[in-house]
Residue, then its C-alpha position, 0 to 999 in steps of 0.5 A: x086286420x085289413x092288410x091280413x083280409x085282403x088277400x084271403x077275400x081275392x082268393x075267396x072271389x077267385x076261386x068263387x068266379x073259377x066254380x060258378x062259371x066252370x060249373x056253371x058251364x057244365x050244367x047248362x051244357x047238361x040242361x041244352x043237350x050238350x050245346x056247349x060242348x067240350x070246347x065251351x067248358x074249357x073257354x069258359x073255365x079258362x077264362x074264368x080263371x085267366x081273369x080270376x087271377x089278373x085280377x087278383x095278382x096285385x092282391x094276394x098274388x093271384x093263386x085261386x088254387x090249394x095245390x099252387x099255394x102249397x107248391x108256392x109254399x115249398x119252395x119258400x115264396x109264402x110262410x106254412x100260416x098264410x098258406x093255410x089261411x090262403x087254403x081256408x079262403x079258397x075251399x070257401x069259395x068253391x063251397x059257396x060258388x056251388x051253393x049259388x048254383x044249387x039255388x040258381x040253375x033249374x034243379x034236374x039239370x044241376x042235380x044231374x051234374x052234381x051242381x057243377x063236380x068233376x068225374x073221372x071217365x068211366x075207363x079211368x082208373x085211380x092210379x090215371x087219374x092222379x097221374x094225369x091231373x099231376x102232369x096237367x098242374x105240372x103245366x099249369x103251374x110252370x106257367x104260374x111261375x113263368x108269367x106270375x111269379x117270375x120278376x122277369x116274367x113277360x107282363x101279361x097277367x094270368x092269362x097264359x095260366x087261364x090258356x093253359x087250364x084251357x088247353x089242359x080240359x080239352x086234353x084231359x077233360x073226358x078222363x078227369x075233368x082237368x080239374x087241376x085245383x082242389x077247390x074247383x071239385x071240393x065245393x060241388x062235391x061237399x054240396x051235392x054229396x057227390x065224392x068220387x075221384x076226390x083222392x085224385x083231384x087232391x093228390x094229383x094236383x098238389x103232387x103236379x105243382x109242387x114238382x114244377x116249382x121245384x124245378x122252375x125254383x131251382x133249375x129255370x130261375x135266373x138268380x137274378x130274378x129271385 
């Protein structure tokens, strides 16, 4: 029972640390008239993720992201039973980390930013924002198999797969938030009812992920690296 908890609560605190501090990030950015800025936003929720990983990479392989394990899934690295409870184990996450925020942060400032959700800009269209929050979990997700899950991988932690969420929000964050992960936008948009772009926040991603792993599965993995 142990062996089967442990990683199911590392993916809890992960995706528990990735929401509080990203959308921790954008309410207080909301509540001090944009002092934090596009630039803080991105800082914060890459590294957030950069050590959520890190830190739970010898655990249970440092996912933090629906859409990372079912691309893991699809090219054979987790069985279908433990990527649904890896799955459970994460929306929880998102979910609580954004009720800690609804309970934390001054009530205008969270209610204004929807206790941390994502939006998609005001010119951008469904179709767009799939399309972009796919091609910016594409990179993300090659640098998942390049850093993490590659045995010959340089041996640098998660920190390539945080820069990588990092530059991605300062690239796309205006038209989509750069959401790149599911549980970061599921559990503000459960708690504060807050909905939109959803379809593109899950579609997007997982279409993005289980495409990189693919190819980096079958066209970039040495064999001997398998």
């Amino acid at each position: 029972m142990r062996q089967t908890l442990r990683p199911l609560i590392a993916e809890f605190i992960g995706v528990f640390m990735l929401v509080f501090i990203g959308g921790g990030a954008i309410i207080i950015n909301a509540y001090k008239d944009g002092s934090v800025g596009l630039g803080g936003i991105a800082a914060a929720s890459g590294l957030a993720y950069a050590l959520a990983v890190t830190a739970t990479m010898g655990i249970s392989g440092g996912h933090i992201n629906p859409a990372v394990t079912i691309g893991l899934w699809s090219v054979g690295r987790i069985n279908a039973l433990k990527a649904g409870l890896y799955i459970v184990a994460q929306l929880l996450g998102g979910v609580c980390a954004a009720l800690v925020l609804k309970g934390l942060f001054p009530t205008g400032a969270a209610e204004v930013r929807q206790y941390g959700a994502l939006s998609l800009g005001a010119d951008t269209t469904l179709a767009t924002a799939i399309l972009l929050e796919a091609v910016m979990t594409f990179f993300l997700a090659l640098a998942v198999m390049g850093t993490v899950v590659d045995s010959a991988a340089p041996k640098v932690g998660g920190f390539a797969v945080g820069l990588t969420l990092w530059m991605c929000i300062l690239a796309g964050g205006p038209l989509t938030g750069a959401a790149l992960n599911p549980a970061r936008t599921f559990g503000p948009a459960l708690v504060s009812g807050f909905w939109v772009g959803q379809v593109a926040y899950w579609v997007g991603p997982i279409l993005g992920a289980v495409v990189a792993m693919q190819v980096y599965q079958r066209f970039l993995l040495r064999t001997d690296a398998a």
